[in-house]
KEKERO-344687 format. One record per residue (C-alpha): x, y, z. Coordinates in steps of 0.05 Angstrom, whole numbers. Example, Ala and Ser with C-alpha at 12.3 -4.5 7.8 and 13.67 -1.06 7.14 Angstrom:
# residues 2
+--------+--------+--------+
!     px !     py !     pz !
+--------+--------+--------+
!    246 !    -90 !    156 !
!    273 !    -21 !    143 !
+--------+--------+--------+
END
This chain:
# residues 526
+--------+--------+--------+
!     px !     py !     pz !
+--------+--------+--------+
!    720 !   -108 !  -1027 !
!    651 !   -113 !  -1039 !
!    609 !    -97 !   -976 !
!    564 !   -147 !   -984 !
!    620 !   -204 !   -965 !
!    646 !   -166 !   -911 !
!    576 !   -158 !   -877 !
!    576 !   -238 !   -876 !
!    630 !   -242 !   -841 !
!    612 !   -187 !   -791 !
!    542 !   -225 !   -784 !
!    571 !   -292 !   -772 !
!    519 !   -309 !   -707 !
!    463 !   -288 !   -753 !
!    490 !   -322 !   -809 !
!    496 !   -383 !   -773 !
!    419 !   -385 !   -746 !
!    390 !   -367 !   -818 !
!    430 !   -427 !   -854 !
!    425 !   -475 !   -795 !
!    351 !   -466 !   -788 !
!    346 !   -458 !   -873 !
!    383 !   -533 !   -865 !
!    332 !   -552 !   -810 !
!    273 !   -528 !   -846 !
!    289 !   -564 !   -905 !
!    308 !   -637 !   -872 !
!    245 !   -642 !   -832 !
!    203 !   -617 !   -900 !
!    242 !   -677 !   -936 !
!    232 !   -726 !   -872 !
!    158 !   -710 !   -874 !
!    152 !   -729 !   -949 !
!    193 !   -791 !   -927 !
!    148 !   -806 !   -874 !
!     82 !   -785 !   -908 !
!    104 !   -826 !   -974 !
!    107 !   -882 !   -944 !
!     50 !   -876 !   -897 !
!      5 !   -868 !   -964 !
!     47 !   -925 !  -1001 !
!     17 !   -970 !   -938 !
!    -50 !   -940 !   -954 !
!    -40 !   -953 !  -1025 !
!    -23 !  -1022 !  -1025 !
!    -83 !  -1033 !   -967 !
!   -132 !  -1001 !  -1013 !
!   -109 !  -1044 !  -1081 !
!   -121 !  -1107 !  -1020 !
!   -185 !  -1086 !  -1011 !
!   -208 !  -1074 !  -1092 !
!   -175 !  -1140 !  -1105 !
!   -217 !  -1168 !  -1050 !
!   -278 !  -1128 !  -1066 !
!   -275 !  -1162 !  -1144 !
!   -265 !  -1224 !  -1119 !
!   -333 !  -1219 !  -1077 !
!   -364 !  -1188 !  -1141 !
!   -349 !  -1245 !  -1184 !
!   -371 !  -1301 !  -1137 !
!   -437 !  -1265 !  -1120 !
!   -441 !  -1261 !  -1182 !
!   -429 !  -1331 !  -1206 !
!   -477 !  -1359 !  -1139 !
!   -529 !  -1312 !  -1166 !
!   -522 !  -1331 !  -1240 !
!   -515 !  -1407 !  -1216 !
!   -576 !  -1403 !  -1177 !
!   -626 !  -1368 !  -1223 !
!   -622 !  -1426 !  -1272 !
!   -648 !  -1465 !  -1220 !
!   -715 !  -1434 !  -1224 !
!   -761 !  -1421 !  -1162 !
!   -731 !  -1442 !  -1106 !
!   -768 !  -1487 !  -1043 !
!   -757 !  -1466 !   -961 !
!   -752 !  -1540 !   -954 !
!   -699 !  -1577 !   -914 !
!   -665 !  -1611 !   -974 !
!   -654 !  -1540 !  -1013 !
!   -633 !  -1510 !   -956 !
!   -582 !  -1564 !   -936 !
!   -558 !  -1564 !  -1018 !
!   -551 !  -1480 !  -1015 !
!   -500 !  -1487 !   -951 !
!   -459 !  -1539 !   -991 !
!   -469 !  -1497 !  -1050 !
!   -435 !  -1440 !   -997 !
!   -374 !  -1474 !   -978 !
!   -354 !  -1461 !  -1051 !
!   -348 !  -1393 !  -1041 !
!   -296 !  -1363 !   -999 !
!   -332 !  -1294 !   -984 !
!   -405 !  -1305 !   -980 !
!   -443 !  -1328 !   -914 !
!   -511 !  -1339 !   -923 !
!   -570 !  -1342 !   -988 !
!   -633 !  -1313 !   -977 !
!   -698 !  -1326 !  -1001 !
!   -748 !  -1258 !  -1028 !
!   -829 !  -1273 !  -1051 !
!   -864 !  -1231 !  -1093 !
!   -881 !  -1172 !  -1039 !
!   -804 !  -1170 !  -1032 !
!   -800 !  -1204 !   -965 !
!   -747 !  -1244 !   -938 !
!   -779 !  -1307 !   -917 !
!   -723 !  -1362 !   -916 !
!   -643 !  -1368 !   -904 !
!   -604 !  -1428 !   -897 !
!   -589 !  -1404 !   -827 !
!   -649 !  -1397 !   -806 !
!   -697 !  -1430 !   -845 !
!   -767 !  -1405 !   -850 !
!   -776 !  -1335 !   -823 !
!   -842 !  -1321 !   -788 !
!   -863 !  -1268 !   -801 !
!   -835 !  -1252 !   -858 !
!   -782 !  -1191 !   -863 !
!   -801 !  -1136 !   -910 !
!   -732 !  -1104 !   -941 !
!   -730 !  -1031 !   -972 !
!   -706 !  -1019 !  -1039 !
!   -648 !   -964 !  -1012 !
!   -580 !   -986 !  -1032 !
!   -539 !   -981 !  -1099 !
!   -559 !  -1012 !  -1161 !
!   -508 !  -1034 !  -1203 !
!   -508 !  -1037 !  -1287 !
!   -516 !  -1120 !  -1280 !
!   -580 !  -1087 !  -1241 !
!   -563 !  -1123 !  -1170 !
!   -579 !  -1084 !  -1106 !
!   -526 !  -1087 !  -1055 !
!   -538 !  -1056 !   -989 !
!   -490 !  -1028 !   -937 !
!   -478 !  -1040 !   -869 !
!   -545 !  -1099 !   -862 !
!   -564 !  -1124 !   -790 !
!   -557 !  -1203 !   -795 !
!   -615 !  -1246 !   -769 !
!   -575 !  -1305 !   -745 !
!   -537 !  -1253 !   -703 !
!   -598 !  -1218 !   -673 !
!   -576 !  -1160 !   -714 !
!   -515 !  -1144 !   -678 !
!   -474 !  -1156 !   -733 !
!   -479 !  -1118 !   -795 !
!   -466 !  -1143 !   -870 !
!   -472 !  -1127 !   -946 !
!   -524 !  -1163 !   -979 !
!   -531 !  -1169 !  -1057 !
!   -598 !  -1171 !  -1086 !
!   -614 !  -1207 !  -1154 !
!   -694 !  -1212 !  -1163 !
!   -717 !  -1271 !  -1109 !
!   -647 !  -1281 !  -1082 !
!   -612 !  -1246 !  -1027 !
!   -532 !  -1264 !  -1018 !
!   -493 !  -1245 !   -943 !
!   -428 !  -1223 !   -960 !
!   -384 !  -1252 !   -904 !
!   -378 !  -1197 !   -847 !
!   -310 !  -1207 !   -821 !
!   -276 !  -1201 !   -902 !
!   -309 !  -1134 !   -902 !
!   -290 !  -1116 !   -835 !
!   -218 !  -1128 !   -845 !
!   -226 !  -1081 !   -904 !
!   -258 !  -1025 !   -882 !
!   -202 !  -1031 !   -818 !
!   -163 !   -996 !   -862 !
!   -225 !   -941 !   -893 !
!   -254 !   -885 !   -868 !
!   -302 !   -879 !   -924 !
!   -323 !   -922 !   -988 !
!   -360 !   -879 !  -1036 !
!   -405 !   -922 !  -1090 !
!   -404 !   -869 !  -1160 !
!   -459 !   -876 !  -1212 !
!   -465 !   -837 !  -1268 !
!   -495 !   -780 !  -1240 !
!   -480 !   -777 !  -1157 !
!   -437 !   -813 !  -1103 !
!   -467 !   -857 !  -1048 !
!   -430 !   -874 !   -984 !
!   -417 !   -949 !   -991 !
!   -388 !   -950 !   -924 !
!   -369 !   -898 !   -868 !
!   -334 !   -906 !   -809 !
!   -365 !   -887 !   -745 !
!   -314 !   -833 !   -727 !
!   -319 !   -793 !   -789 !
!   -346 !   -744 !   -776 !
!   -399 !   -694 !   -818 !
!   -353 !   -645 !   -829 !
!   -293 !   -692 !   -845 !
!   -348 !   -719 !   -898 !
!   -358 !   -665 !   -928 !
!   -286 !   -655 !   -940 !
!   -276 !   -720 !   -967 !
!   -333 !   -716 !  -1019 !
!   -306 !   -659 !  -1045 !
!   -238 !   -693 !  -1053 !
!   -277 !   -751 !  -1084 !
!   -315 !   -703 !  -1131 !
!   -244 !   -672 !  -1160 !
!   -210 !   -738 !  -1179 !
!   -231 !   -779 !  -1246 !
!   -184 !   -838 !  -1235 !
!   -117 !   -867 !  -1201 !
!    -86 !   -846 !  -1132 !
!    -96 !   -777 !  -1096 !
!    -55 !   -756 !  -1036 !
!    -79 !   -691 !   -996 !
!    -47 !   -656 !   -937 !
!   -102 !   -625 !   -894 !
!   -114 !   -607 !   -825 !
!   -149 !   -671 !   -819 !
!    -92 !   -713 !   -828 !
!    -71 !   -743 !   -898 !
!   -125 !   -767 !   -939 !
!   -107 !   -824 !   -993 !
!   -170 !   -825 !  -1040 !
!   -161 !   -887 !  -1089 !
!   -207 !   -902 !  -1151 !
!   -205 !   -968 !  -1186 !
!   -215 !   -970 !  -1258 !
!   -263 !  -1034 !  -1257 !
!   -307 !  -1008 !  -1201 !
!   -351 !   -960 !  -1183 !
!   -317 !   -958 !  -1113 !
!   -276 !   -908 !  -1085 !
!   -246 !   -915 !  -1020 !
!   -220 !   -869 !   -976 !
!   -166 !   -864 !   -914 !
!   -157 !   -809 !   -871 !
!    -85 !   -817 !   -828 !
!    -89 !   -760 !   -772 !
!    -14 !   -726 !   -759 !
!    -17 !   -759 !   -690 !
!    -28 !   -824 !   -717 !
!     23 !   -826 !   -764 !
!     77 !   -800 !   -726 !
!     59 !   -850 !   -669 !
!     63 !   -902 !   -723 !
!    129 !   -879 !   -750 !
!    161 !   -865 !   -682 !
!    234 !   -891 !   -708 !
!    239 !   -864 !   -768 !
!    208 !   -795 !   -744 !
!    263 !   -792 !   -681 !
!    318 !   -813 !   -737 !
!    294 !   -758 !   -782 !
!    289 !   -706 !   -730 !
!    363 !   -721 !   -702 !
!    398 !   -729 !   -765 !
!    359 !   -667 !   -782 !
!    382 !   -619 !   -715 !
!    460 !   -654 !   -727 !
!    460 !   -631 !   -793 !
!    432 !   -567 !   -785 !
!    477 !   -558 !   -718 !
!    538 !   -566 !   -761 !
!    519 !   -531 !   -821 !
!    512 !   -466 !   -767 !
!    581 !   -479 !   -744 !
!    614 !   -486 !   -806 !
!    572 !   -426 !   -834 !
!    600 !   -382 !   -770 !
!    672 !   -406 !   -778 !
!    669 !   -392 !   -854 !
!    636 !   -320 !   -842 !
!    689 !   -317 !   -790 !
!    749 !   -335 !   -838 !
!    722 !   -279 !   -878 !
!    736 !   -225 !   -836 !
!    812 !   -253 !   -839 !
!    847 !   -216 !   -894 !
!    893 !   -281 !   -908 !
!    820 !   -321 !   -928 !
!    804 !   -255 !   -976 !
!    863 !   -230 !  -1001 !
!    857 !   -262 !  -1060 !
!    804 !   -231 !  -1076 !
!    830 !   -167 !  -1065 !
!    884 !   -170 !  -1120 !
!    851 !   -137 !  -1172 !
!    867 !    -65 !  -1197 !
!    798 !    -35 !  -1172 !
!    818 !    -52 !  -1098 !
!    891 !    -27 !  -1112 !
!    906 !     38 !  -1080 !
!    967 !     72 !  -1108 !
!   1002 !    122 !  -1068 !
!   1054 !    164 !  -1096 !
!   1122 !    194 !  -1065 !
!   1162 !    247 !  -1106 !
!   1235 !    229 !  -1120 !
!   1268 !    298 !  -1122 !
!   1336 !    314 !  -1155 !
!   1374 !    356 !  -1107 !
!   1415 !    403 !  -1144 !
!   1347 !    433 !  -1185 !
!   1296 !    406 !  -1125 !
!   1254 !    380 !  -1193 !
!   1215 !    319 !  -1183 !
!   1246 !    267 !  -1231 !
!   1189 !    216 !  -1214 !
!   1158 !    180 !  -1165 !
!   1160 !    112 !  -1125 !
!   1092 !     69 !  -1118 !
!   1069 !     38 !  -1060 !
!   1009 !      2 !  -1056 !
!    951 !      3 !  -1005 !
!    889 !    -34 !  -1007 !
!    811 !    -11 !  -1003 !
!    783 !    -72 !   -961 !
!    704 !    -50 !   -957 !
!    714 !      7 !   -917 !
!    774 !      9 !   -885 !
!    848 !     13 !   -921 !
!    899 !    -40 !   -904 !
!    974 !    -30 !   -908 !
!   1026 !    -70 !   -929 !
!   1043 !    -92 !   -856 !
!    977 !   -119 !   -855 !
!    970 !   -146 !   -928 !
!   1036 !   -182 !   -947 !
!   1049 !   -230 !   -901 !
!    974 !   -259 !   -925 !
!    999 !   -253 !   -996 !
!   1060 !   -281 !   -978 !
!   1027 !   -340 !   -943 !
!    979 !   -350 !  -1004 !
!   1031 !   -347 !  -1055 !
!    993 !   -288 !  -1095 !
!   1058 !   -240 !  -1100 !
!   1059 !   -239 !  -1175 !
!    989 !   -220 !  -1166 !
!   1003 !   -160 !  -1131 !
!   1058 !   -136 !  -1162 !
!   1023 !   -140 !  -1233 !
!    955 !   -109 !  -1198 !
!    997 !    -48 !  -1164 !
!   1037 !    -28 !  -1237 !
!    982 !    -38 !  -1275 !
!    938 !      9 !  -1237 !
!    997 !     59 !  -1229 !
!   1011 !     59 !  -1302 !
!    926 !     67 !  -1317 !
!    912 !    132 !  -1277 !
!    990 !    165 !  -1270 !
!   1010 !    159 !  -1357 !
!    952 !    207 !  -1379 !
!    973 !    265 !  -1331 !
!   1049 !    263 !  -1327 !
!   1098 !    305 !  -1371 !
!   1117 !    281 !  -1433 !
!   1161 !    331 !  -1442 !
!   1215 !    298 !  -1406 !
!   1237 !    249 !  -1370 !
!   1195 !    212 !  -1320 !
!   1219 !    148 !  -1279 !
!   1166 !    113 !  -1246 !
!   1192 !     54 !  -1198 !
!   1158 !     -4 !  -1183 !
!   1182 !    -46 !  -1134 !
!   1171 !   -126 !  -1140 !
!   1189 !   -179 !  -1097 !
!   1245 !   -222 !  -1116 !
!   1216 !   -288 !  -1136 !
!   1175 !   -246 !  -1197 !
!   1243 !   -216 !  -1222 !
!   1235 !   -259 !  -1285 !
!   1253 !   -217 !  -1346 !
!   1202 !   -247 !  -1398 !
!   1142 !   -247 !  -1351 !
!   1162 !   -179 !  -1327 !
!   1167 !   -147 !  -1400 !
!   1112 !   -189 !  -1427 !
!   1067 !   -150 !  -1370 !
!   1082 !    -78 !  -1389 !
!   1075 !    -99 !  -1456 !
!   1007 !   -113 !  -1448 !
!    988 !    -46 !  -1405 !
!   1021 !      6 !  -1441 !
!   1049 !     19 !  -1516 !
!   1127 !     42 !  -1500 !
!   1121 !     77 !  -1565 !
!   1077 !    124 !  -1542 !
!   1111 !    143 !  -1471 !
!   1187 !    153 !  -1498 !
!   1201 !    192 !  -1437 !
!   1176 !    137 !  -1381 !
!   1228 !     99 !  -1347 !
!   1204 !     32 !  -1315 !
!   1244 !     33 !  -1254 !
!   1240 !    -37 !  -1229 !
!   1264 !    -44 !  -1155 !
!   1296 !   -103 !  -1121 !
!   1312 !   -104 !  -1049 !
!   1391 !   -115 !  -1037 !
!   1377 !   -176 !   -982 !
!   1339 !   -220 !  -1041 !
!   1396 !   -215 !  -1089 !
!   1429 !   -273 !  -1111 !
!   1463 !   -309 !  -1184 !
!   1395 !   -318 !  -1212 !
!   1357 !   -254 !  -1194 !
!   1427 !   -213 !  -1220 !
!   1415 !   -260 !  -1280 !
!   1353 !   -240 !  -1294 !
!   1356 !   -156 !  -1268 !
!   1412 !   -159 !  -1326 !
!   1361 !   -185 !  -1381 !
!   1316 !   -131 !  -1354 !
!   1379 !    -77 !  -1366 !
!   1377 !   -108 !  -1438 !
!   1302 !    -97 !  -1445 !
!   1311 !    -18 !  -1433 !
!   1278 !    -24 !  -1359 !
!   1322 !      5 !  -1308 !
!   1341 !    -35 !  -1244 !
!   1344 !     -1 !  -1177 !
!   1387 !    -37 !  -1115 !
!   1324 !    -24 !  -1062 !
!   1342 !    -13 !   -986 !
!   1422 !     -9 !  -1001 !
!   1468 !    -25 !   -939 !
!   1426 !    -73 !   -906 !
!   1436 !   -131 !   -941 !
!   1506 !   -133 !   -950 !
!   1510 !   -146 !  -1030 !
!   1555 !   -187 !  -1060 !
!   1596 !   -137 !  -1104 !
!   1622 !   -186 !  -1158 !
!   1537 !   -190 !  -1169 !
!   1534 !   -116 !  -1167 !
!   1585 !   -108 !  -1226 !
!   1544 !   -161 !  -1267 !
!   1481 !   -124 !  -1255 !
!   1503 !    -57 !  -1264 !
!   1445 !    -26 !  -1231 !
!   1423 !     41 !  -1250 !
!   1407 !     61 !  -1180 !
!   1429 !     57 !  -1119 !
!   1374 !     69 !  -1058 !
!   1415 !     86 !   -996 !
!   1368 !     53 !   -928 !
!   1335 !    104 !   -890 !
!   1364 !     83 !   -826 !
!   1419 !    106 !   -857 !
!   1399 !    171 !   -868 !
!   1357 !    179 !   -802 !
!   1432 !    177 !   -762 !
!   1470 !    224 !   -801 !
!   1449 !    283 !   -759 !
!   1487 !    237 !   -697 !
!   1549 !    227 !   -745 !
!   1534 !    153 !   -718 !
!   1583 !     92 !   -753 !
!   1521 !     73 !   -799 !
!   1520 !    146 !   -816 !
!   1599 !    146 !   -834 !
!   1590 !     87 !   -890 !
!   1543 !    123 !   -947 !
!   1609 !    157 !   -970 !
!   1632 !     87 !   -986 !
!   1565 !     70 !  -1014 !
!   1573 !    130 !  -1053 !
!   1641 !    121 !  -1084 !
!   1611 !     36 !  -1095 !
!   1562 !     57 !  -1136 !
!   1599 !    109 !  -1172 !
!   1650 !     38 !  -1188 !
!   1585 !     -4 !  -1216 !
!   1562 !     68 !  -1259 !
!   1502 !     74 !  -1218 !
!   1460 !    139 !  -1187 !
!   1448 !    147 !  -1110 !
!   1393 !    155 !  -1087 !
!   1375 !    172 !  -1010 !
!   1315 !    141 !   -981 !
!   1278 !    179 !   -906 !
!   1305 !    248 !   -913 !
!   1259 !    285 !   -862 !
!   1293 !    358 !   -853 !
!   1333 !    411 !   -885 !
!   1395 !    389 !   -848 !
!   1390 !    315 !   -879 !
!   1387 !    342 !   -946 !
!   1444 !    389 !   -940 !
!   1491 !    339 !   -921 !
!   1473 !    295 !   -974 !
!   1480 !    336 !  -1024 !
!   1556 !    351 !  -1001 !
!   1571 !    275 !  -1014 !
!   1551 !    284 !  -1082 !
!   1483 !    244 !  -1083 !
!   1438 !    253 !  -1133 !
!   1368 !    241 !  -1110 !
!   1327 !    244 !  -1053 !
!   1257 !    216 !  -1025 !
!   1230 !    225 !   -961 !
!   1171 !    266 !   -913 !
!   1219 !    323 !   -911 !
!   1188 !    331 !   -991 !
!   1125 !    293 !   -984 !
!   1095 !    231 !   -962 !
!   1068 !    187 !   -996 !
!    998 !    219 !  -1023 !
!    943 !    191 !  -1074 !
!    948 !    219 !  -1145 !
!    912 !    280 !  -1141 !
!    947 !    307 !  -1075 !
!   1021 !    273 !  -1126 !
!    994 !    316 !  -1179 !
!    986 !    375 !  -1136 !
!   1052 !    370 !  -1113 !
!   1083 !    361 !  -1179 !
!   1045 !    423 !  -1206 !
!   1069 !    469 !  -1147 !
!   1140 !    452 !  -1167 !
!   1135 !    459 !  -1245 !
!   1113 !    528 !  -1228 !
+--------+--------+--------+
END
């Protein structure tokens, strides 16, 4: 089997730890885009608050200032000023009108009245295409300047935007960048930013020409949002901390379903790479002709000690170690891949042994199969496909079936087989105590006497005493003997004087691969 599987399996532990913490690694990843998505969704919809509210306060300055300049110049009396703060209550986001002379002076508000002295402004602050000035971050008279405001300027008038609107806003800001044509102003800045962090976010500004921008930095996340019907672009910056504090639940829900997950992904991963190294969980794998090992045992012929042929039994390469049958057919068995085998084992057998044997004369080559695949068509329909018969006239297909698994439909069957031109060996004769009415309708070709059999002839035990009746039975059904486990020179002497045909056993060889089988068959050709 490939090494590669088999290493899994023998690296369970550390198969386990890479795919739990793969699994691990990759929930968190995905809970973190869980739990940053929606952190900038919340920023998203905060920042489309604060444009909607930052248009509204456009278009009523706007309309005051419009409104207002129609008027023409307008007094510091106490009946304008009383008419401007019912004029105010009309609009929902500004606080206060100011009134600018010609030296550009604030001089009058309808808080305060008349201002003496006067209050010279500066010209810094954004200019927009209507050509207002609006100014950041403004200390407020009426407060003693320890509030701060936007102000929008329009030739002699100066509107207050209503502090607490703005501060509500930029709550939820860390910067609000004003963009012109040619550079970007800082609208508003919050006072923990800090140089470096503006920096950062300039540039981030600077990259972007319209819609929503998410970055992951070692600042936190930064949502940068740009409206398309104002030159404002705010800015949020969410530190890590922050957002996980935020997010508590859903971060301890994430991180447990993430560590169960990944706890039983490792298990399952270590039992699985554990299976592996069962041979019942890769057997059927195994099946195939290039993990087939065929070994080979001579079947002699006594009276001219040629070899006649050879049995095959199968062995299997599993990585690096070789598994016997022992080993491999009760998982076959238990996996229901004996047809699997069997067709594997002959078909292998047939591709390396046909080029190199005699064709000179006869060659019987059994195959043994277990009894539920003793089915005539599928049988014959199998060799068909691995060899042409015409060009092998001297191969006989021995096909072997154990005596214990005989019964009305495998004789059935063995005797379509006979009909086919395969011959049918009786496999492990004497222990199964055969039914000889099926024997006669078989009319096997060959009978293989047990080698437990043969193993207590040297005691002249009872066992020992009944191959002379196994003999003279299979000389009744027309069939040749022969004796399985012959191990010494004594065995084969005695077997010979009851008249038996054939012989297999260590005495001659064990079974070997097919070089060491063709080795052996060339020493006794010579």
């Amino acid at each position: 089997m490939d090494s590669w599987f088999l290493w899994f399996g023998r690296n369970a532990r550390l198969m386990a730890l890479t795919v739990g913490s793969g699994v691990l690694v990759a929930l968190l990843f995905i809970g973190t885009l869980v739990v940053v998505r929606q952190t900038s969704q919340t920023i998203e919809v905060a920042h489309q608050d604060a444009f909607q509210t930052l248009t509204e306060i456009r278009e009523q300055s706007d309309q005051l200032l419009t409104r207002l300049s129609f008027e023409g110049p307008l007094l510091c009396d106490q009946q304008t000023l009383k008419r401007l703060r019912g004029i105010l209550f009309e609009y929902r986001f500004l606080k206060e009108v100011g009134l600018i002379n010609q030296r550009n002076e604030l001089y009058c508000t309808t808080s305060q009245g008349a201002i003496s002295p006067t209050l010279a402004l500066n010209a810094e602050g954004m200019i927009q295409k209507n050509g207002d000035l609006v100014k950041f971050q403004v200390p407020i008279l009426a407060t003693d300047s320890r509030v701060k405001a936007t102000t929008i300027q329009r030739r002699f008038i100066d509107l207050v935007v209503e502090p607490n609107v703005l501060d509500s806003i930029n709550s939820q800001i860390n910067v609000a960048w004003y963009r012109s044509k040619d550079s970007i102003y800082v609208a508003y800045l919050a006072e923990q930013t800090t140089s470096q962090q503006l920096t950062f976010l300039k540039s981030a500004v600077g990259s972007m020409s319209g819609g929503l921008g998410v970055i992951w930095s070692r600042h936190g996340l930064v949502v940068t949002s740009l409206s398309g019907n104002s030159a404002i672009t705010l800015q949020t910056v969410r530190p890590w901390a922050a957002i996980i504090a935020a997010q508590q639940g859903l971060v301890l829900v994430i991180a447990a379903f993430a560590a169960l997950t990944a706890l039983f992904s490792a298990t399952a991963t270590e039992n699985r790479c554990r299976k592996i190294l069962k041979l019942k969980s890769r057997i059927h794998r195994l099946l195939d002709p290039k993990y087939i090992v065929c070994m080979y045992q001579p079947i002699i012929e006594l009276a001219s000690a040629r070899v006649v042929g050879c049995e095959v039994l199968a062995r299997i390469r599993d990585g690096d170690q070789i598994q016997f049958p022992e080993k491999f057919i009760p998982a076959v068995i238990s996996r229901g891949l004996t047809w699997e085998l069997d067709a594997a084992v002959s078909k292998k057998a047939l591709f390396e042994l046909l080029p190199l044997i005699p064709q000179s004369t006869d060659f019987r080559l059994a195959l043994n199969f277990f009894p539920e695949n003793i089915k005539a068509d599928q049988i014959n329909l199998h060799f068909n496909d691995c060899l042409d018969k015409s060009k092998y006239p001297n191969l006989i297909l021995d096909i072997e079936i154990t005596e214990y698994s005989m019964s009305n439909s495998v004789a059935k069957e063995a005797t379509q087989l006979r009909d086919l031109g395969y011959h049918v060996s009786i496999d492990d004769f004497g222990t199964g105590y055969s039914n000889l009415k099926l024997l006669g309708e078989v009319q096997p070709d060959v009978l293989k006497i047990d080698k437990s059999f043969v193993f207590d002839m040297e005691d002249n035990s009872l066992r020992s005493n009944l191959i002379p009746q196994m003999v003279s039975l299979a000389r009744a059904v027309g069939a040749m003997v022969v004796a399985e486990g012959v191990e010494n020179e004594k065995q084969e002497r005695q077997l010979k004087e009851l008249g038996i045909e054939f012989a297999q056993g260590y005495f001659y060889s064990r079974p070997v691969p097919l070089d060491g089988f063709m080795k052996y068959l060339s020493e006794k050709s010579t």
